[in-house]
N, C-alpha and C positions, 0 to 999 in steps of 0.2 A: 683696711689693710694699710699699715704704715709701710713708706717709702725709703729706703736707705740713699741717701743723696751722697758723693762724693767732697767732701768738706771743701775741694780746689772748684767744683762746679757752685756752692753756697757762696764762696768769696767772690766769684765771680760775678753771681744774683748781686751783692751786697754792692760790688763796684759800678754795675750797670745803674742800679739805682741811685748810687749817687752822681754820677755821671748827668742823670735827668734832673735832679731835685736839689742837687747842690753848687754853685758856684764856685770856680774852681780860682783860687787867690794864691798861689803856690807858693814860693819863697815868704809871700808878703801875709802870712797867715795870723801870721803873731801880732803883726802892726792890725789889721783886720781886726781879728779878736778882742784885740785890746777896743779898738773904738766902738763896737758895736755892744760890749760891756758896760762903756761908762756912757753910751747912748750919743755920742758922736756923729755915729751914721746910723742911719736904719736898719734896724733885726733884720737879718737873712741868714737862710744856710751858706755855709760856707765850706771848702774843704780846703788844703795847703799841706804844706808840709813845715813843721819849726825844729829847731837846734834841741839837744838836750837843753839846754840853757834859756832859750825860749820857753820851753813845757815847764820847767819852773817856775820861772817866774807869772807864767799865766796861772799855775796852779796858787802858788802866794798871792796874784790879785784875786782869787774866786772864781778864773773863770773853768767855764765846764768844756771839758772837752773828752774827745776819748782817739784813741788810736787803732786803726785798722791795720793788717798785713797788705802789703802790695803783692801783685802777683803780675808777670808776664803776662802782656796781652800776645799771644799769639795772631800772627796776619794768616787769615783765612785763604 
């Protein structure tokens, strides 16, 4: 029997997990990315936030990334 999930309650799954598994580099995502591309620092998950202008330019050096929606953490 398949489940109908709430797409706000799946974004949520998505954030909790990264939350666990990702390193959170915020502003500094781009600088981040950029090094751990040309092997500067060591591979890790990473998460941040960058500029339009930033996503560019990572995207013309190769690197991979992808963008998620933010969503309101509600306080319990």
């Amino acid at each position: 029997m398949k489940e109908d999930m709430d797409p706000h309650r799946a974004l949520q799954l998505v954030h909790e997990y990264l939350d666990r598994h990702f390193e959170d580099v915020g502003a500094e995502f781009y600088k981040e990315a950029l090094k751990i591309h040309y092997g500067e620092v060591e591979k890790r998950n990473i998460k941040g936030t960058a500029t339009a202008e930033e996503e560019v330019i990572l995207k013309e050096e190769g690197v991979q990334f992808f963008k998620i929606p933010t969503i309101k953490r509600l306080l319990n």
